[in-house]
C-alpha positions, 0 to 999 in steps of 0.5 A, spaced: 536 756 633 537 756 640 544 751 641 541 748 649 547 751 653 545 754 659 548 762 659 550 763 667 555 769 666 556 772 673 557 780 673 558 786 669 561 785 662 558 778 665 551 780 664 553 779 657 558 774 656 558 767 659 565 764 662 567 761 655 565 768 652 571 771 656 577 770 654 584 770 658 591 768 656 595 763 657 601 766 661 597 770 666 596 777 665 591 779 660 584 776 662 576 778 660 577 779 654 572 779 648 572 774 642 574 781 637 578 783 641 583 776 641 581 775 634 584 782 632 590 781 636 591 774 635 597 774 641 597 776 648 600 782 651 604 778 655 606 773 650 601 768 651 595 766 647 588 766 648 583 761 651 576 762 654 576 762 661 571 756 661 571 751 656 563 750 655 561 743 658 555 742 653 549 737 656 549 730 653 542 731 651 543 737 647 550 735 643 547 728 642 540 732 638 545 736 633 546 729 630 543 730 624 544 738 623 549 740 617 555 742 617 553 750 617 548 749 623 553 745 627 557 750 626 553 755 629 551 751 635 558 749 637 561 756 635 556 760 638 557 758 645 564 762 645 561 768 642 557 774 646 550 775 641 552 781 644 558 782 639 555 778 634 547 776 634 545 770 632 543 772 625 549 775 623 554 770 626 549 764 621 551 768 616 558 769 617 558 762 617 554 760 611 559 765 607 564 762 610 562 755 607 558 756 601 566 756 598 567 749 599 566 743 593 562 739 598 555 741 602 557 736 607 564 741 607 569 735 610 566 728 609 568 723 612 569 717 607 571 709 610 578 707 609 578 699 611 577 696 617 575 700 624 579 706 620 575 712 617 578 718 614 575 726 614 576 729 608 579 736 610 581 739 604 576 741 600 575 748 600 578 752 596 586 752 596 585 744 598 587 744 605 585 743 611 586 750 613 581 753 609 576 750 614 579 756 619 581 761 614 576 762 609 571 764 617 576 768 619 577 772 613 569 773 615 570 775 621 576 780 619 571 783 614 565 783 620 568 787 625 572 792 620 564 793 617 562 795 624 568 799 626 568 803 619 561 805 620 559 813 618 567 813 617 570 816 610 576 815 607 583 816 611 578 816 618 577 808 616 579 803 620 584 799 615 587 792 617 594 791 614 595 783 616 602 781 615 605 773 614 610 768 613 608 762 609 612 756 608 606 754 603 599 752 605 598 758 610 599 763 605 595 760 600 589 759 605 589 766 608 590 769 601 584 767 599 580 767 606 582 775 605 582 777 598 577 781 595 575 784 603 574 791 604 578 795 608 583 789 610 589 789 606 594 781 605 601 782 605 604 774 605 611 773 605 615 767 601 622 764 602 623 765 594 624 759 590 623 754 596 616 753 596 612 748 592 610 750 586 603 748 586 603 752 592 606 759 589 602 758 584 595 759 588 598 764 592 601 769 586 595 768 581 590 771 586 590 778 583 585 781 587 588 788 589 588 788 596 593 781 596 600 782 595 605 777 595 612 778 598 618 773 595 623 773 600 631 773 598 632 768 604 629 763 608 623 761 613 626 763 618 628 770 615 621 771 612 618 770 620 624 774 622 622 780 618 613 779 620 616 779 628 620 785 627 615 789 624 611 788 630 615 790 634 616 796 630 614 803 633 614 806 627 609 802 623 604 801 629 604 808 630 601 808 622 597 802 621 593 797 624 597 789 623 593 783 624 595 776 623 593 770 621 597 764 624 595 758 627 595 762 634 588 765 632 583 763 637 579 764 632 582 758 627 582 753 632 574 756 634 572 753 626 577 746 627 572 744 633 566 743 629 568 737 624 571 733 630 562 733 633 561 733 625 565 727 623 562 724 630 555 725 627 557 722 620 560 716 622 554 714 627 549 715 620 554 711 616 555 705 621 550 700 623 554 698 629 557 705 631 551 708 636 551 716 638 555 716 645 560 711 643 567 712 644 571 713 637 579 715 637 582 721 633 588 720 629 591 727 628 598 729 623 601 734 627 606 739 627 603 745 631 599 742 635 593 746 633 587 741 629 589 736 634 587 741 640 581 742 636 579 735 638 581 736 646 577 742 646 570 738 642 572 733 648 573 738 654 564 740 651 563 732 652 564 729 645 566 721 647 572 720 645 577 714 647 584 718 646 586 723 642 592 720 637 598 725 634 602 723 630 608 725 628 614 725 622 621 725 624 621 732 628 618 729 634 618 734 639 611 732 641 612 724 641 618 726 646 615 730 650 609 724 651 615 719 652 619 722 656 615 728 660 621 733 656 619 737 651 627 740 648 628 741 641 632 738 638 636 741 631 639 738 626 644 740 621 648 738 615 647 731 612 643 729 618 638 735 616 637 733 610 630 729 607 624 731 604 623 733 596 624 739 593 619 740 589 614 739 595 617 745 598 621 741 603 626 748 602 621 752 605 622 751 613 625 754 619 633 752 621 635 746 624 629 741 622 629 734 619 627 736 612 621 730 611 616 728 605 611 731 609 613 738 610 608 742 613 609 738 619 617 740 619 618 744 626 622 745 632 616 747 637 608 747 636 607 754 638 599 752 640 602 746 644 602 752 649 595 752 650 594 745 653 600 746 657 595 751 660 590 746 662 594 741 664 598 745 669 590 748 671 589 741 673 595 740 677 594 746 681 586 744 682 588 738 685 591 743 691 583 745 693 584 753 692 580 757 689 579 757 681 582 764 681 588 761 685 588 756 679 589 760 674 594 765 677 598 759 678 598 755 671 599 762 668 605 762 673 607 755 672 606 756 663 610 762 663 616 758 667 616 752 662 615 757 656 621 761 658 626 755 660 624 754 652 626 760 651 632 760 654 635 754 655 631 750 649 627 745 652 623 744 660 622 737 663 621 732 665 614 736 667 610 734 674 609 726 674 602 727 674 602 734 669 604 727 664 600 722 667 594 727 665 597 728 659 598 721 657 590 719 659 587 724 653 593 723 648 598 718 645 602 719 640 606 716 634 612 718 630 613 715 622 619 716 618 620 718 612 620 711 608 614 709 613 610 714 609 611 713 602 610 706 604 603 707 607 602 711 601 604 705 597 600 699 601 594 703 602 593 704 595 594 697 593 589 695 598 584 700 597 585 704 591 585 711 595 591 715 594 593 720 600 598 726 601 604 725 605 601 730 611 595 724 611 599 717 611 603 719 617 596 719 620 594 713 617 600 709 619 599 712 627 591 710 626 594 703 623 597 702 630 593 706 635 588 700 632 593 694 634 592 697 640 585 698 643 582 694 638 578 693 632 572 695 636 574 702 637 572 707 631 578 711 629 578 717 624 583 720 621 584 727 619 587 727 611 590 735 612 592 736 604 589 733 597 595 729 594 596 733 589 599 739 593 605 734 594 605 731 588 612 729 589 611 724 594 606 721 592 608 719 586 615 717 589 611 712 592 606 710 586 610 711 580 611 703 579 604 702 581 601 698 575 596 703 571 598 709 576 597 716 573 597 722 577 594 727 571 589 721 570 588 720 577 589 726 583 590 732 580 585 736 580 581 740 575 582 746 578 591 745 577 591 745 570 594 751 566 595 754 573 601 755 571 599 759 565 595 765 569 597 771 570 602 772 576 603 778 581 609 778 586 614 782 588 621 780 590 625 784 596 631 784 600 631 779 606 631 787 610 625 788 614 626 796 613 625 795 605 619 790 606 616 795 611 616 801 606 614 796 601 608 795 604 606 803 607 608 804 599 602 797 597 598 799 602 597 807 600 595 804 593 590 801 595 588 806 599 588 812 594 585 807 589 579 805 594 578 814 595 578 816 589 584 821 589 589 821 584 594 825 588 
């Protein structure tokens, strides 16, 4: 099934890459990359992160005749356009898919369901560990596995090319690229916890996965040292020089890549569930954000010519991007102590990096949005465009303009206030909104009590910005909103806010039947010392296992 979209590389490598099947970085150094290349290395040589050097603008014509495609043959069609048949031909890439979404509890993977009035929720959480994440990690875990095949071919025992993806996880990333990756040949998962800090449900999902080549690592400490330990085995010569890391984490090409195809799919759903909405009319995303990447999700399937009025992100009390859209600066600001402290426990509120507000929607707790870099980027483009140079002189210029703004965070915590017209690009595209703590739990409660629907912390903070994105441009306007988590991941938040509900029953009415007794399945976790050398023996140790198991050898 041909997507319809022109292919008009220019070139050598171009006589097989179109320009959105290139790849650069935002900061400037590294460009013409393929897709497997961005998808193994995940970050940019210079610091940066990937981006395909032309975002495909897809015809009306052609967008508007995949209205009625599945989800499956949506998703082939969007995510085709950044990928070189001659890196995955057709077939193979519709299989990669289809593998990918088979997974899930619905055939429509996200559905989308009317909340009340001009607002519609896109239901995210329905593949395997019930976040959205899913969406991105069980294709990526694909993907891993497709390209390891290709490398491996006609190769035998040590002379294999065996992945050794390392992460830290304050909960759902954890659980989602453990069960993306498990079980896959020749990719081994090492996923890194602060001990007793994540929520329990979410420990559970990762700890009983027992596939061999899973391994859960408890780290005596926090978030932070968890990270600290992931960077400096990157760093780390010695372990570079034995064994191939990957990584899973949000800055992935490859996870905002999937994300891009529900955006077009909700689009379509909501035109075969409204009588008054007509393919081509402009419809408002509301988007809970922490770092930033579902959201650009939405800016890329705008950028390919998807009609949407405004892009809305919304924020918990760790505001950094509502500030930077208020005020053009985008400065950290931590917190500490007393001022610190929010959020419940018992929803792995624990779990987070230093110097956040701990919140009632704790994967949202951060101090900087590490995919934010990528619409930096292009704002910063657009701004060097407007001098009328040529296109290589834009980019050269946005990468230097990037690097400035990353290196003045870097250093002095923050940059800003951006260019007036950076900001006023910005501020076409996007609004935002910041909810508290006390505003989630009462959209919680109140959306409950009106329509009976029960929603996880993550997706009031969108319900609660969608409430007043319609005050602003009226009822007329569609607005989807973005559930992120099934209500049942943070189960303490929603039944704060519910437990006086009159005939309100967690057990009855949220939980799923896949939680029940998984507390009583076996688990496998190692703890370990917050010592980035003894994670490091202990994963040349784990993976040697494996690898002697997988051969056969008894030695």
């Amino acid at each position: 099934m041909s997507n319809g979209v022109a292919t008009n590389g220019t070139g050598s490598q171009d006589q097989t890459h179109t320009p959105s099947q290139r790849y650069l970085s935002t900061r400037g150094e590294d460009s013409g990359l393929s897709f497997e290349d961005v998808v193994l290395k995940g970050l940019a040589s210079d610091g940066g992160l990937y981006i395909p050097e032309q975002v495909p603008v897809v015809p009306e014509s052609v967008w508007q005749s995949w209205k009625d495609f599945s989800f499956t043959d949506l998703a082939y069609n969007i995510i085709s356009l950044y990928i070189s048949p001659s890196e995955i031909p057709a077939e193979d890439l519709k299989d990669i898919i289809n593998r990918s979404y088979a997974t899930f509890r619905t055939p429509d993977v996200t559905p989308l369901v009317h909340l009340q009035g001009s607002i519609h929720l896109l239901e995210l959480f329905h593949g395997p560990t019930f976040a959205f994440k899913d969406v991105a990690l069980q294709f990526l875990g694909n993907l891993f596995e497709y390209f390891l095949v290709r490398k491996n071919q006609g190769k035998e025992g040590r002379d294999r090319y065996h992945l050794t993806v390392v992460g830290a996880t304050s909960g759902d990333t954890g659980s989602a690229a453990i069960y993306g990756l498990r079980g896959k040949k020749d990719v081994s998962v090492f996923m890194l916890h602060p001990k007793g800090r994540v929520s329990p449900i979410q420990e559970l999902q990762m700890t009983t996965v027992l596939d061999a080549n899973v391994h859960n690592l408890a780290v005596t400490g926090n978030f932070d040292n968890c990270q600290d330990i992931v960077k400096a085995l990157f760093a780390d010569p010695e372990i570079n020089s034995t064994h191939k890391l990957g990584a899973v984490n949000s800055i992935n090409w490859a996870r905002i890549l999937a994300q891009t195809v529900y955006y077009f799919y909700s689009y379509f759903s909501l035109a075969r569930q409204s009588e008054s909405f007509n393919i081509g009319d402009n419809v408002r995303f509301v988007v809970p954000s922490g770092n930033f990447g579902d959201i650009l999700a939405g800016y890329f399937a705008f950028r390919m010519g998807l009609p949407v009025d405004k892009l809305v992100i919304a924020t918990n009390e760790n505001d950094i991007l509502d500030r930077f859209w208020k005020t053009g600066c985008y400065t950290k600001k931590p917190v500490s102590g007393s001022q610190a402290e929010g959020g419940l426990p018992e929803d792995g509120v624990k779990a987070h990096e230093d110097g956040v507000k701990e919140t009632m929607s704790p994967a949202m707790d951060i101090l900087v949005s590490s995919n934010f870099e990528r619409l930096l980027w292009f704002l910063a483009y657009q701004f060097a465009s407007s001098v009328g140079m040529d296109d290589e002189w834009n980019k050269k210029q946005a990468g230097q303009e990037v690097s400035s703004w990353l290196d003045s965070l870097k250093e002095k915590g923050g940059f800003g206030p951006v260019y007036k017209d950076v900001l006023e690009s910005a501020r076409r595209d996007f609004e935002s909104e910041r909810v508290s703590d006390q505003e989630t739990l009462d959209t919680i409660k109140s959306l409950y009590q009106e329509v009976g629907y029960v929603l996880d912390p993550h997706t009031a903070v969108g319900v609660e910005a969608a409430r007043r994105s319609v005050k602003r441009a009226g009822a007329d306007i569609p607005h989807i909103s973005l559930s992120t988590a099934h209500p049942a991941k943070f189960s303490g938040a929603v039944t704060l806010a519910l437990q006086n509900e009159p005939g309100f029953d967690f057990e009855a009415k949220v939980l799923p039947q896949e939680f029940v007794g998984l507390d009583k399945k076996e688990k496998r976790v190692n703890d370990v010392a917050n010592d980035w050398t003894a994670v490091r023996e202990l994963v040349r140790k784990q993976v040697e296992e494996e690898l002697k198991a997988r051969d056969g050898d008894s030695a």
